[in-house]
PQR file with spaces between the fields and no chain letter, atoms N, CA, C, O and H, PARSE charges and radii, in Angstrom:
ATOM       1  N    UNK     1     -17.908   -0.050   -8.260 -0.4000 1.5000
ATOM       2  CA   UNK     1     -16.702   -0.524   -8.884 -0.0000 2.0000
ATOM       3  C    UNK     1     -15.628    0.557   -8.902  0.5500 1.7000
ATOM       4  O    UNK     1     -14.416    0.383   -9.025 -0.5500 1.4000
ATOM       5  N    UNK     2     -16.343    1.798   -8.746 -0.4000 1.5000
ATOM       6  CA   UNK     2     -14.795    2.846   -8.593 -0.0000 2.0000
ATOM       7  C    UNK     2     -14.586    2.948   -7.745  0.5500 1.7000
ATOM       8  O    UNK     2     -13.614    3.691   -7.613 -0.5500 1.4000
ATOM       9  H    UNK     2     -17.328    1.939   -8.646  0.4000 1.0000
ATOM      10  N    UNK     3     -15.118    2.451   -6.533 -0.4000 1.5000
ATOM      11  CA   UNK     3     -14.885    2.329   -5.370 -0.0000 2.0000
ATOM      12  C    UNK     3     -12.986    1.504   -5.217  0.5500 1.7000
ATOM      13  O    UNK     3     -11.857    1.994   -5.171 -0.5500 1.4000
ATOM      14  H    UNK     3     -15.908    1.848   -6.640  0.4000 1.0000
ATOM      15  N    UNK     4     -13.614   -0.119   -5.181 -0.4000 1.5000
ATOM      16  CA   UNK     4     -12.513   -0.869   -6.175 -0.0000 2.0000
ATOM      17  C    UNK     4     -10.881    0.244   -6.811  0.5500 1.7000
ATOM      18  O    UNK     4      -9.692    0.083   -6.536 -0.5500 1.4000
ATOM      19  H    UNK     4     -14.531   -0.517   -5.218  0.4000 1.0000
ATOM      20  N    UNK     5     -11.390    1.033   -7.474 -0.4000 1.5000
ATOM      21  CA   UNK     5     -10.109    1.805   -8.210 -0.0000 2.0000
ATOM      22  C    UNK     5      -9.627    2.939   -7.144  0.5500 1.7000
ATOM      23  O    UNK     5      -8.455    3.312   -7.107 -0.5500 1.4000
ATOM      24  H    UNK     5     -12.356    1.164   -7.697  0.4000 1.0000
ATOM      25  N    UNK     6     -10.407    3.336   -6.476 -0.4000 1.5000
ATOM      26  CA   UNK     6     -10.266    4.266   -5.848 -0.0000 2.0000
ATOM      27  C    UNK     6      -9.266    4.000   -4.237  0.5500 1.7000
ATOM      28  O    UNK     6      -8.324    4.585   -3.702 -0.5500 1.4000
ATOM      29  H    UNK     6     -11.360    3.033   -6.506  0.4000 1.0000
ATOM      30  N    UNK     7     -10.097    2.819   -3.925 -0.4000 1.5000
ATOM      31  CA   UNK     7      -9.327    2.061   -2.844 -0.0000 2.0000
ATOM      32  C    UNK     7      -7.741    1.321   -3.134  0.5500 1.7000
ATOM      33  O    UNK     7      -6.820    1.152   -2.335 -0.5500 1.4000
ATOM      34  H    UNK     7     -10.862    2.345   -4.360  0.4000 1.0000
ATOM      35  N    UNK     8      -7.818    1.028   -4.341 -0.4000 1.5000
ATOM      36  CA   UNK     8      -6.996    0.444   -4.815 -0.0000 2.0000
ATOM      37  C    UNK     8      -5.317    1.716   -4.794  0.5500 1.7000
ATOM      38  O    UNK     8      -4.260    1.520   -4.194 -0.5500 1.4000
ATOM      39  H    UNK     8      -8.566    1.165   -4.990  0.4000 1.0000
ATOM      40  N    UNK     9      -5.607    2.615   -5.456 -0.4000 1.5000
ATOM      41  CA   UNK     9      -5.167    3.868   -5.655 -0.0000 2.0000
ATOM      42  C    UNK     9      -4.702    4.267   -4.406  0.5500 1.7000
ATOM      43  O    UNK     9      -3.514    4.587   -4.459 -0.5500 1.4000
ATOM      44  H    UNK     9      -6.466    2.774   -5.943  0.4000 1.0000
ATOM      45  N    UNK    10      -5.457    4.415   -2.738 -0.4000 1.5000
ATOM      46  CA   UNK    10      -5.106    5.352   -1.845 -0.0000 2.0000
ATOM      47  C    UNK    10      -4.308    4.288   -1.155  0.5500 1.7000
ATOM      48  O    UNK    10      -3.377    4.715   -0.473 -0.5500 1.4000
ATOM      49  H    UNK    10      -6.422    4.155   -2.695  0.4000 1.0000
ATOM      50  N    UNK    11      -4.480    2.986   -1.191 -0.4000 1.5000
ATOM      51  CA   UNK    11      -3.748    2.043   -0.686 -0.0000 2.0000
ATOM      52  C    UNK    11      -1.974    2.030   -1.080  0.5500 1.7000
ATOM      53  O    UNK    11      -0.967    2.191   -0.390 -0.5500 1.4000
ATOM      54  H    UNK    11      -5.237    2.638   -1.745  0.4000 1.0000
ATOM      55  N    UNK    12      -2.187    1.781   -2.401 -0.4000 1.5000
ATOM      56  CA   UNK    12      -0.715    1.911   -3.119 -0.0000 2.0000
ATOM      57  C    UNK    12       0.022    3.476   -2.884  0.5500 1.7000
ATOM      58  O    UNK    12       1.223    3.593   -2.642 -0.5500 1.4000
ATOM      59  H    UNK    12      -3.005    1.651   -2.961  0.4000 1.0000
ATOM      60  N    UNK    13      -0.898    4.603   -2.999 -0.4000 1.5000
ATOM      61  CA   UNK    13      -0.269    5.545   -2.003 -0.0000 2.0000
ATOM      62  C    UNK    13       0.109    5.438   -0.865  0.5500 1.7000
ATOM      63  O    UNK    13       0.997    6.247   -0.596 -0.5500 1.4000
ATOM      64  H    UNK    13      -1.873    4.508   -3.196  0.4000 1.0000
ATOM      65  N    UNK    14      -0.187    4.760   -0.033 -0.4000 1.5000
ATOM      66  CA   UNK    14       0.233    5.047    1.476 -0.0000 2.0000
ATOM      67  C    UNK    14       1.195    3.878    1.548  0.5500 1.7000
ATOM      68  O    UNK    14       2.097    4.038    2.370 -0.5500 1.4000
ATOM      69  H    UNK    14      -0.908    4.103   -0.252  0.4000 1.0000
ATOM      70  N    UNK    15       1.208    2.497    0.731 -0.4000 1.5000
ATOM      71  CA   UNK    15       2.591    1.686    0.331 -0.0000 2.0000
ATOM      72  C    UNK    15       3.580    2.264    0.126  0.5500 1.7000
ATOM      73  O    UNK    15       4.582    1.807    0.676 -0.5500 1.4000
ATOM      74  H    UNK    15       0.475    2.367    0.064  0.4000 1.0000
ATOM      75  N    UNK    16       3.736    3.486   -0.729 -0.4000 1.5000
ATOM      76  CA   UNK    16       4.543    4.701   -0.768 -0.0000 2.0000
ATOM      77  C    UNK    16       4.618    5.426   -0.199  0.5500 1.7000
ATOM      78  O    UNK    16       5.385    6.145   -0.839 -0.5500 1.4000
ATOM      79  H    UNK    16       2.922    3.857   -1.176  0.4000 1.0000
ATOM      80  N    UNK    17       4.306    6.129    1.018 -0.4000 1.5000
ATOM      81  CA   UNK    17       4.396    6.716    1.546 -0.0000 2.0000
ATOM      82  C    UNK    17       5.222    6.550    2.919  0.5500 1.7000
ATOM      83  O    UNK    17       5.791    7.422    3.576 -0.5500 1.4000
ATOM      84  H    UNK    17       3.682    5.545    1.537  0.4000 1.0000
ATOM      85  N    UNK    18       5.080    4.715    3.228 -0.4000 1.5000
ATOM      86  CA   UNK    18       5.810    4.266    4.149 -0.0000 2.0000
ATOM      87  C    UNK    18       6.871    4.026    3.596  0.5500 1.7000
ATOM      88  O    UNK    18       7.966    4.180    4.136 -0.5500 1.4000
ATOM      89  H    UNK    18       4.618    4.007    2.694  0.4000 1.0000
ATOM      90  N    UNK    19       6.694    3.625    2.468 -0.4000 1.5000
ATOM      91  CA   UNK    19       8.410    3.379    1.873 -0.0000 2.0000
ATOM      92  C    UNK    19       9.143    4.447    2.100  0.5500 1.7000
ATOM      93  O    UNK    19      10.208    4.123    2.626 -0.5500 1.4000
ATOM      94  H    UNK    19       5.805    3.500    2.029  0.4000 1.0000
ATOM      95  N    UNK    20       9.034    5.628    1.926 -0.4000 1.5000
ATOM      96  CA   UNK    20       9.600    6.945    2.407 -0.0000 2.0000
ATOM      97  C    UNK    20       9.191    7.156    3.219  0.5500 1.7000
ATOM      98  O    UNK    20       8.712    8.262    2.970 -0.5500 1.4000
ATOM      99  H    UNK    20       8.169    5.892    1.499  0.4000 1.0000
ATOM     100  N    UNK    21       8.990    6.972    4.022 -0.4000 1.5000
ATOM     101  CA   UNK    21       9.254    6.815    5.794 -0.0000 2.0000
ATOM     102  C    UNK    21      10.728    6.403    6.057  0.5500 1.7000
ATOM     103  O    UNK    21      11.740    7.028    6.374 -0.5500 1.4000
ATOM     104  H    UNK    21       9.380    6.074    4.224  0.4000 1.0000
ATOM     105  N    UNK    22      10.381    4.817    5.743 -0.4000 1.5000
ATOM     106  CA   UNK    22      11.268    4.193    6.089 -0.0000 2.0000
ATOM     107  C    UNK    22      12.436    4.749    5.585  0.5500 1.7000
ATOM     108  O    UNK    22      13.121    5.210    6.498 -0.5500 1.4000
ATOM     109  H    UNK    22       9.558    4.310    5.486  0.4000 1.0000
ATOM     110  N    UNK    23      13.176    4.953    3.921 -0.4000 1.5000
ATOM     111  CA   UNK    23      14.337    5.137    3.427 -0.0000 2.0000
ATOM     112  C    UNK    23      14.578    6.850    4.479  0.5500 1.7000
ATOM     113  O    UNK    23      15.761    7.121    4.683 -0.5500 1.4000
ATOM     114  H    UNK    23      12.620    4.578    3.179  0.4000 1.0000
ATOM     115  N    UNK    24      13.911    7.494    4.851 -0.4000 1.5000
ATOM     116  CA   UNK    24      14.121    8.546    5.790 -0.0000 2.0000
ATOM     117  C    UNK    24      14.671    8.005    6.930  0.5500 1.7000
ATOM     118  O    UNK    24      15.758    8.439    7.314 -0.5500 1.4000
ATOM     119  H    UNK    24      12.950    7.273    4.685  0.4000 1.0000
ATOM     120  N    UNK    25      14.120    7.153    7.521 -0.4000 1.5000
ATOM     121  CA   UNK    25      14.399    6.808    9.345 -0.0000 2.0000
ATOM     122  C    UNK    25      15.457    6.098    8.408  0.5500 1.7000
ATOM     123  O    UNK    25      16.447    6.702    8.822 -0.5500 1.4000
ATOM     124  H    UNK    25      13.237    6.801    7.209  0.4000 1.0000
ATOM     125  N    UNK    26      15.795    5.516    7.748 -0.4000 1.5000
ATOM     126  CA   UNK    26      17.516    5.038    7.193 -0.0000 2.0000
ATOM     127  C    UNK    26      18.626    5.617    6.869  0.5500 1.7000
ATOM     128  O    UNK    26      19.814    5.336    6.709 -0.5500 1.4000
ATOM     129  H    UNK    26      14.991    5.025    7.412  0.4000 1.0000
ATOM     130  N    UNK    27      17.896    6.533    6.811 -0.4000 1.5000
ATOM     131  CA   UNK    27      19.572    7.234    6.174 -0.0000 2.0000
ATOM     132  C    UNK    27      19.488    8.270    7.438  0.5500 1.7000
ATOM     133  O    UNK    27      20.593    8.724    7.733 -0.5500 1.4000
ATOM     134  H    UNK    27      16.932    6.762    6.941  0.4000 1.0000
ATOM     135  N    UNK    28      18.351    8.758    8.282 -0.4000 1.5000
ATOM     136  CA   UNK    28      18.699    9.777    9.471 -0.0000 2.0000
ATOM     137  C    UNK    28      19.319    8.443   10.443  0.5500 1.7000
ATOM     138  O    UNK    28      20.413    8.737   10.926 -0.5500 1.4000
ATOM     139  H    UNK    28      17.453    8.390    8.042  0.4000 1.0000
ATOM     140  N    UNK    29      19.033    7.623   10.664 -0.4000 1.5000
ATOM     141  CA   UNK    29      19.302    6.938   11.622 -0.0000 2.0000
ATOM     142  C    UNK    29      18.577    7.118   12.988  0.5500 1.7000
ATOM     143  O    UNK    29      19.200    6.738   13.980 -0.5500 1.4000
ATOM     144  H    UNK    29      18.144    7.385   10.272  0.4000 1.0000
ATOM     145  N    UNK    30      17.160    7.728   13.187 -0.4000 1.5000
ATOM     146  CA   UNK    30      16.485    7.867   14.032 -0.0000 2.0000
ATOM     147  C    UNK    30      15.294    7.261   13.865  0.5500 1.7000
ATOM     148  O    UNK    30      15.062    6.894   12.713 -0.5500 1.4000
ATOM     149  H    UNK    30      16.654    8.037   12.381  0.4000 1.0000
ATOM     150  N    UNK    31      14.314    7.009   14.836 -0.4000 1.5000
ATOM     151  CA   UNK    31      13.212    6.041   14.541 -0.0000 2.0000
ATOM     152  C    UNK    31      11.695    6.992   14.719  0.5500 1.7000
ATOM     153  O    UNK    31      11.301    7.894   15.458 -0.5500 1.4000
ATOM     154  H    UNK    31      14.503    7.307   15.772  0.4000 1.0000
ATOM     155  N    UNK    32      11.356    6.493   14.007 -0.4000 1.5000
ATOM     156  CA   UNK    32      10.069    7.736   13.458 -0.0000 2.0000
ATOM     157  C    UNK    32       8.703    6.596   13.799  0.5500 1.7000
ATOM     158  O    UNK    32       8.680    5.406   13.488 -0.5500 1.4000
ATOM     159  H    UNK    32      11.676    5.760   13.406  0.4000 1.0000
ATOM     160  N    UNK    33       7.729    7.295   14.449 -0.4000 1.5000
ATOM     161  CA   UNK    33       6.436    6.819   15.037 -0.0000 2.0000
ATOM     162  C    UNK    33       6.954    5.447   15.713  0.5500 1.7000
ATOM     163  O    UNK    33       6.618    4.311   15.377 -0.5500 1.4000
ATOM     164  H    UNK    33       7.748    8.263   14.702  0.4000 1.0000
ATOM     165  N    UNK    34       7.997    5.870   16.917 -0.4000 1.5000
ATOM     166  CA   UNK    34       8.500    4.385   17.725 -0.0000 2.0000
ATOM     167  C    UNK    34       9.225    3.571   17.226  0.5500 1.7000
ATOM     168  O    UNK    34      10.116    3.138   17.958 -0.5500 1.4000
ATOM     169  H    UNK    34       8.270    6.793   17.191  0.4000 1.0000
ATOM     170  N    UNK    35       9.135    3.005   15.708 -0.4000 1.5000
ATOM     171  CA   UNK    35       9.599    1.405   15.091 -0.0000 2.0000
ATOM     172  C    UNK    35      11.280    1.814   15.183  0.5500 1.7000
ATOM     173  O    UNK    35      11.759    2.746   14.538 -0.5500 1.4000
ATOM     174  H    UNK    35       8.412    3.357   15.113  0.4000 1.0000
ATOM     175  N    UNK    36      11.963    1.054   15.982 -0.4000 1.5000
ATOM     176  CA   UNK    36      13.278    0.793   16.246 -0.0000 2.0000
ATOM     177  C    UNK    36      13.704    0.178   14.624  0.5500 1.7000
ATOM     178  O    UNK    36      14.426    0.914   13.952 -0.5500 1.4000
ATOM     179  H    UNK    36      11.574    0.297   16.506  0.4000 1.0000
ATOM     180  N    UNK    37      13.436   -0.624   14.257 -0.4000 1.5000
ATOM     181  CA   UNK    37      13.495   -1.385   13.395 -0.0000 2.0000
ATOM     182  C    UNK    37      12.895   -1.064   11.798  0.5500 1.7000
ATOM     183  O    UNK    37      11.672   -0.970   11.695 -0.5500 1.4000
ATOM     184  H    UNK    37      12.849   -1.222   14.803  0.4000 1.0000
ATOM     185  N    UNK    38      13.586   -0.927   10.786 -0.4000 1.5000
ATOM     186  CA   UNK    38      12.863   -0.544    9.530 -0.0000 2.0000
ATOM     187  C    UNK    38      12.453   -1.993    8.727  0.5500 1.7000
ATOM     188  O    UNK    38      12.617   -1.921    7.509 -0.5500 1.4000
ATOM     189  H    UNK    38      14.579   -1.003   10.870  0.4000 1.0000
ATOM     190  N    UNK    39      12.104   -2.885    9.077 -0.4000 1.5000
ATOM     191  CA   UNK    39      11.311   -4.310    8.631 -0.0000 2.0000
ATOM     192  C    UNK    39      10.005   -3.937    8.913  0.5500 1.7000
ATOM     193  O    UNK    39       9.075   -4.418    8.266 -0.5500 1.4000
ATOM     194  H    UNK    39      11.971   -2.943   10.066  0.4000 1.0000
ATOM     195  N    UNK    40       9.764   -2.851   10.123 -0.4000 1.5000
ATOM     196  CA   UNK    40       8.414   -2.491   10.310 -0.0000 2.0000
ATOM     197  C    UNK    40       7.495   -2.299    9.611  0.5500 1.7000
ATOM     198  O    UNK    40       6.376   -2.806    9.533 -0.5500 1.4000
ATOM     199  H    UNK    40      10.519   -2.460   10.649  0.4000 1.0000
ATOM     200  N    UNK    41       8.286   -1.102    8.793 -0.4000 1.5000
ATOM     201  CA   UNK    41       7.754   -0.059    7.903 -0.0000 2.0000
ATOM     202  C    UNK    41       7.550   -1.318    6.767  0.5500 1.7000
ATOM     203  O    UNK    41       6.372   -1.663    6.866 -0.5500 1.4000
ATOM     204  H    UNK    41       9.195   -0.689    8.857  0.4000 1.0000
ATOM     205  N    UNK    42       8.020   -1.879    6.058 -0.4000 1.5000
ATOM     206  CA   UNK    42       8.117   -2.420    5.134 -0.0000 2.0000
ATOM     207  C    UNK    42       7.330   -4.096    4.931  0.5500 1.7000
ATOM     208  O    UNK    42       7.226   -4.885    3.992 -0.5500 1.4000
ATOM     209  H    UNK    42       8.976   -1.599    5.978  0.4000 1.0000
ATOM     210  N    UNK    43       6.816   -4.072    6.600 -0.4000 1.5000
ATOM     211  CA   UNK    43       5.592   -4.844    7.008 -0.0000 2.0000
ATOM     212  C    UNK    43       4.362   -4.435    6.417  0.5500 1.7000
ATOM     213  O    UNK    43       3.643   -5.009    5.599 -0.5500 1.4000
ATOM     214  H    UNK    43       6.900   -3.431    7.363  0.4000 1.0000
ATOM     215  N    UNK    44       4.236   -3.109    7.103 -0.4000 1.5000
ATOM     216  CA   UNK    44       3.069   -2.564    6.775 -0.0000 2.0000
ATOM     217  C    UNK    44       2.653   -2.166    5.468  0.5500 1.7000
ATOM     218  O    UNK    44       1.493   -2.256    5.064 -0.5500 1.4000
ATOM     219  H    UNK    44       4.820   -2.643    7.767  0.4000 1.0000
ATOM     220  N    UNK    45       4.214   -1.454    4.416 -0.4000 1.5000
ATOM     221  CA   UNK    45       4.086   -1.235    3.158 -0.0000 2.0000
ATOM     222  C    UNK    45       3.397   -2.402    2.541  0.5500 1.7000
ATOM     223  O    UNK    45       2.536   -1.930    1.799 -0.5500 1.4000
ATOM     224  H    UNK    45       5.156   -1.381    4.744  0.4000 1.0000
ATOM     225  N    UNK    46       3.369   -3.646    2.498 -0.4000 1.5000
ATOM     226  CA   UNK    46       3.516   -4.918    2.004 -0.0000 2.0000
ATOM     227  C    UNK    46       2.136   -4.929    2.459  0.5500 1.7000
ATOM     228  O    UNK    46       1.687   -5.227    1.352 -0.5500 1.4000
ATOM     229  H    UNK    46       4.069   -4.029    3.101  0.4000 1.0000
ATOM     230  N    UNK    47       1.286   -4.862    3.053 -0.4000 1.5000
ATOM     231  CA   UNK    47       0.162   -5.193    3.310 -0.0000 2.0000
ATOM     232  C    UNK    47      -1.074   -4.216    2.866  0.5500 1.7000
ATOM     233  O    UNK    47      -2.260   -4.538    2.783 -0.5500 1.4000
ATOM     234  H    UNK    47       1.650   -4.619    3.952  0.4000 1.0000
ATOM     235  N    UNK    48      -0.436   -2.829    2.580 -0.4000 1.5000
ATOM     236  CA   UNK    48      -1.008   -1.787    2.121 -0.0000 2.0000
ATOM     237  C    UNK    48      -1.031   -1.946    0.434  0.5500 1.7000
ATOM     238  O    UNK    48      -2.108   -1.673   -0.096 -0.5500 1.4000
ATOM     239  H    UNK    48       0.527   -2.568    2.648  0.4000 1.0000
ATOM     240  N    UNK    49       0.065   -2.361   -0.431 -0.4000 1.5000
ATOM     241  CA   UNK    49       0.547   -2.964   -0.987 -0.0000 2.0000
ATOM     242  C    UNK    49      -0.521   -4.299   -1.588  0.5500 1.7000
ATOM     243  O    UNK    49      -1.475   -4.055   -2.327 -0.5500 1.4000
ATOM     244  H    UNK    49       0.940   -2.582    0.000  0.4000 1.0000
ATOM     245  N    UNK    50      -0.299   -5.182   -1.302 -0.4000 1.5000
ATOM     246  CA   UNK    50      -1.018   -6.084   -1.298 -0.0000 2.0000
ATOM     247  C    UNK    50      -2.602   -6.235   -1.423  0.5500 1.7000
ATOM     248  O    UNK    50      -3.224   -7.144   -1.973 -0.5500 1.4000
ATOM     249  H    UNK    50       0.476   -5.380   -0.702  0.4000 1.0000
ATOM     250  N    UNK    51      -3.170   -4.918   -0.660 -0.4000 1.5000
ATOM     251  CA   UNK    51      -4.983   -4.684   -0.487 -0.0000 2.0000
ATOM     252  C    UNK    51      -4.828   -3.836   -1.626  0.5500 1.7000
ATOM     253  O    UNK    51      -5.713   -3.813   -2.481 -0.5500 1.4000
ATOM     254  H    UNK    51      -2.665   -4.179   -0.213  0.4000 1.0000
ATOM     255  N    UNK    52      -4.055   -3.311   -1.704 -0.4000 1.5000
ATOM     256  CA   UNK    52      -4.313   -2.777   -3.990 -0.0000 2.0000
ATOM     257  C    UNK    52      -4.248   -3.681   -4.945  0.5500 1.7000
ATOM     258  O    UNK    52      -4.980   -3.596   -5.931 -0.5500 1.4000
ATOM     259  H    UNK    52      -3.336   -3.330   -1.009  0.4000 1.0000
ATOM     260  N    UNK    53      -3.397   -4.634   -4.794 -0.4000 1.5000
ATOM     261  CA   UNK    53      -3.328   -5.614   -5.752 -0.0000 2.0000
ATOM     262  C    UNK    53      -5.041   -6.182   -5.792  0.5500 1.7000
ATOM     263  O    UNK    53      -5.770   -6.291   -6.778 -0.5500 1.4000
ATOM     264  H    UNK    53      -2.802   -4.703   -3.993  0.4000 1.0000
ATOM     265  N    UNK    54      -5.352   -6.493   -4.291 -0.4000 1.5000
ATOM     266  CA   UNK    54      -6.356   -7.089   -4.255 -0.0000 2.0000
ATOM     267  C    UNK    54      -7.745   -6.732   -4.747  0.5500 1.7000
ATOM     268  O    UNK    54      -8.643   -7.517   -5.051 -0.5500 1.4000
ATOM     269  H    UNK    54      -4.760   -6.405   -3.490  0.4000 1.0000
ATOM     270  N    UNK    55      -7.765   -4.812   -4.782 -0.4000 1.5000
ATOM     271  CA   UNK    55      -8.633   -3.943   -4.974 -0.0000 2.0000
ATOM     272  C    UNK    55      -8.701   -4.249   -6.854  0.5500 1.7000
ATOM     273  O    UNK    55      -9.649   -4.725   -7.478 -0.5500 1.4000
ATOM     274  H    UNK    55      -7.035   -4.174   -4.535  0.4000 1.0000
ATOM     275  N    UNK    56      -7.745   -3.922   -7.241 -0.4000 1.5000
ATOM     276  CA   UNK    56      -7.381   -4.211   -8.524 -0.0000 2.0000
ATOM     277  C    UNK    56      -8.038   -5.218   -9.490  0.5500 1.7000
ATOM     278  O    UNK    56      -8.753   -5.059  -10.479 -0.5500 1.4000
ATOM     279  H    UNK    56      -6.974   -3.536   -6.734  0.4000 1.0000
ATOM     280  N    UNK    57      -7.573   -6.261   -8.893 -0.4000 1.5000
ATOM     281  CA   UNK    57      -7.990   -7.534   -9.278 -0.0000 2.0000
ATOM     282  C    UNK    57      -9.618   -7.567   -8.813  0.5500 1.7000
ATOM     283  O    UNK    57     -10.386   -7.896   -9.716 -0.5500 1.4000
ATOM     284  H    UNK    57      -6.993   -6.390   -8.089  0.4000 1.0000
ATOM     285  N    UNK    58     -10.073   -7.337   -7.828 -0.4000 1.5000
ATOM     286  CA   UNK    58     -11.674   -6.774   -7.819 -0.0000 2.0000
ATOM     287  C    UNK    58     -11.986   -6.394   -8.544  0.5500 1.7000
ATOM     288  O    UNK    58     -12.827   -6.996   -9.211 -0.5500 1.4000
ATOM     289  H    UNK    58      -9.449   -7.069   -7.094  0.4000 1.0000
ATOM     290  N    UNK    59     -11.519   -5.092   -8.935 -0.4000 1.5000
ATOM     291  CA   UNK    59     -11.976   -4.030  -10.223 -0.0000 2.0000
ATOM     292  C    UNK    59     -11.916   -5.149  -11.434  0.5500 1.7000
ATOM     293  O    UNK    59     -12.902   -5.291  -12.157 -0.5500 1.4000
ATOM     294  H    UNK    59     -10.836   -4.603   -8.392  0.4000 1.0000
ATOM     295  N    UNK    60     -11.147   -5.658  -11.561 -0.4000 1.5000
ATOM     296  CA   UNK    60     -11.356   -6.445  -13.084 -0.0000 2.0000
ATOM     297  C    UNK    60     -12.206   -7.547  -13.448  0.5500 1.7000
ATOM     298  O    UNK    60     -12.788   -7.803  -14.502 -0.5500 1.4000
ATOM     299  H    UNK    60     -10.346   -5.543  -10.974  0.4000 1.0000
ATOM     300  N    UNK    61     -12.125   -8.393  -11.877 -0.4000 1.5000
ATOM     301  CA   UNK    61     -13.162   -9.516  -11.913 -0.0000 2.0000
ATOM     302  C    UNK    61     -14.487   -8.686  -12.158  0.5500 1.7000
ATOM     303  O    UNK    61     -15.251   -9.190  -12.980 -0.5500 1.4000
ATOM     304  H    UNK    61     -11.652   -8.185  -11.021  0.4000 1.0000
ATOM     305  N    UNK    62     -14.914   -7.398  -11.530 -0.4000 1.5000
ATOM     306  CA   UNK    62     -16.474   -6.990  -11.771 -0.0000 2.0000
ATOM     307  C    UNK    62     -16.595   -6.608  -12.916  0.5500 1.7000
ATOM     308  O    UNK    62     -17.635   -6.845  -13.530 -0.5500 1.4000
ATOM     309  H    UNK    62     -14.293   -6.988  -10.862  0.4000 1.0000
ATOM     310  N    UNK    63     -15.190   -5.676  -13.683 -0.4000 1.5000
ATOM     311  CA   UNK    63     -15.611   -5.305  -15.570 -0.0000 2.0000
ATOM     312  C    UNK    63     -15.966   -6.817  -15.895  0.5500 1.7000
ATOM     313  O    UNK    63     -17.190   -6.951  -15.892 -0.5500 1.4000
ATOM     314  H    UNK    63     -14.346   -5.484  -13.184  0.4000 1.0000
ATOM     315  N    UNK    64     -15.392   -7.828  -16.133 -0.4000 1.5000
ATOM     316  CA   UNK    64     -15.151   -8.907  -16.555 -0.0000 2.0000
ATOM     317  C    UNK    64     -17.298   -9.378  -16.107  0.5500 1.7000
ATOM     318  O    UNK    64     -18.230   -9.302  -16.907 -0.5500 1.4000
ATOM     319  H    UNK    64     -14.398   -7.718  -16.135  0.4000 1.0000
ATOM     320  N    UNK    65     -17.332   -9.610  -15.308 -0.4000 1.5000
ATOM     321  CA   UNK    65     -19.003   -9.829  -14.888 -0.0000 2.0000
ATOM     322  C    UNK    65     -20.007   -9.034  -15.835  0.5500 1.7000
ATOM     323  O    UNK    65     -20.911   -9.563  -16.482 -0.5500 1.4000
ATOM     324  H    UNK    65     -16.575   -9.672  -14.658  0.4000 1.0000
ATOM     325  N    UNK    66     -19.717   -7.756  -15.810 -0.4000 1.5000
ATOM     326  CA   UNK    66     -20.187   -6.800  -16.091 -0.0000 2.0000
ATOM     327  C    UNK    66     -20.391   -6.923  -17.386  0.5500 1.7000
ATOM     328  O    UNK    66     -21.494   -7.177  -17.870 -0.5500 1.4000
ATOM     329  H    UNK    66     -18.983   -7.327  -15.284  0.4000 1.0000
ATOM     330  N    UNK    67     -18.964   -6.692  -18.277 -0.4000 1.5000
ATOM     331  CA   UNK    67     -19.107   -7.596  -19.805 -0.0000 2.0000
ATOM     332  C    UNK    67     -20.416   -8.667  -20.302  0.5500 1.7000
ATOM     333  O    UNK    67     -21.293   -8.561  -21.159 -0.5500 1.4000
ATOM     334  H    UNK    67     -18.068   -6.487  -17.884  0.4000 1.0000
ATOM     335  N    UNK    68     -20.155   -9.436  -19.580 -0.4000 1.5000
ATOM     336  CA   UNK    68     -21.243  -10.506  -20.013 -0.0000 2.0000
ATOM     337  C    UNK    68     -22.390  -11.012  -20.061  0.5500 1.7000
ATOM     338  O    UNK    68     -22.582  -12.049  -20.697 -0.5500 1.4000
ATOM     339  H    UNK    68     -19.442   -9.521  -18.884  0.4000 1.0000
């Protein structure tokens, strides 16, 4: 289950981490690891993003089991 928190945690880091990517390749106006386009970055944030929410909500459904 800390697995769950732990995954949850390095995920939402690297959601952040592309986000500053991206606001970088925006304001330089150059394109960083290829992506012409900054919807890229903010693809991938969103999905990195998203597998924490999901990790999260893991973590609670198993306390919640666990409880009872």
């Amino acid at each position: 289950m800390k697995l769950f928190k732990m995954a949850a945690w390095a995920s939402g880091i690297m959601g952040v981490i592309i986000m500053i990517l991206a606001a970088i390749s925006l304001i330089s106006g150059t394109t960083l690891f290829g992506f012409r386009h900054v919807v890229h970055y903010f693809t991938a944030a969103n999905s990195f993003f998203l597998l924490a929410i999901l990790c999260l909500l893991a973590y609670q459904g198993c306390q919640c089991c666990k409880d009872k």
